[in-house]
C-alpha positions, -999 to +999 in steps of 0.1 A: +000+000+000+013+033-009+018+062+016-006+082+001-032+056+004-024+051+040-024+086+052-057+085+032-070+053+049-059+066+082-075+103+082-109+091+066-124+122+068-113+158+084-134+180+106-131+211+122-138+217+154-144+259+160-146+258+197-112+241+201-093+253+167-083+217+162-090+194+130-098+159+137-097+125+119-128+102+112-122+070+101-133+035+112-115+040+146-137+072+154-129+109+156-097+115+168-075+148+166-045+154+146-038+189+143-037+214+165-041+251+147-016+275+162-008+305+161-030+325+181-007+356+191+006+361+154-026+361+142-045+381+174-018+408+167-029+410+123-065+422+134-078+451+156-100+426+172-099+394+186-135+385+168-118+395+137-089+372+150-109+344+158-135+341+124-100+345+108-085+315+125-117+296+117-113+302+083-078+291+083-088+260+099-116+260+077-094+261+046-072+236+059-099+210+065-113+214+030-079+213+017-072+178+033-109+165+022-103+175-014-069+161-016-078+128-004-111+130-028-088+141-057-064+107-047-093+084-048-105+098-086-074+093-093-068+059-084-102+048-093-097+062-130-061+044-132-075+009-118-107+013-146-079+022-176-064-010-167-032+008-153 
């Protein structure tokens, strides 16, 4: 097995979790987090506010999370279009 396919196999799915700033893997095994989003003092100190601050580090985790789910979507195409070519 490849080690694209396992990281695949062993993230599943990614979710965000607002309240905690942390993505988390869902897989066969559960939900379990992975990353941690850091960072909160850089990015307090970019914005006059810390709402501002905040949505802003939800849409970074936000735009990390979709970033992992598309990969892993754009993999399995992939693979799924080689193994029907016969490749």
């Amino acid at each position: 097995m490849s080690t694209s396919k396992n990281v695949r196999s062993w993230i599943g799915n990614a979710s965000y979790d607002y309240n905690g700033q942390m993505i988390f893997r869902e897989n066969q095994g559960g939900l379990r987090q992975f990353i941690d989003l850091r960072g909160w003092g850089a990015i307090r100190n970019a914005f006059k506010t810390e709402i501002e601050a905040a949505e802003f580090q939800d849409a970074v985790g936000e735009w990390v999370t979709n970033a992992i789910n598309e990969q892993i979507k754009r993999e399995e195409l992939h693979e799924k279009a080689l193994l029907e070519a016969g490749l």
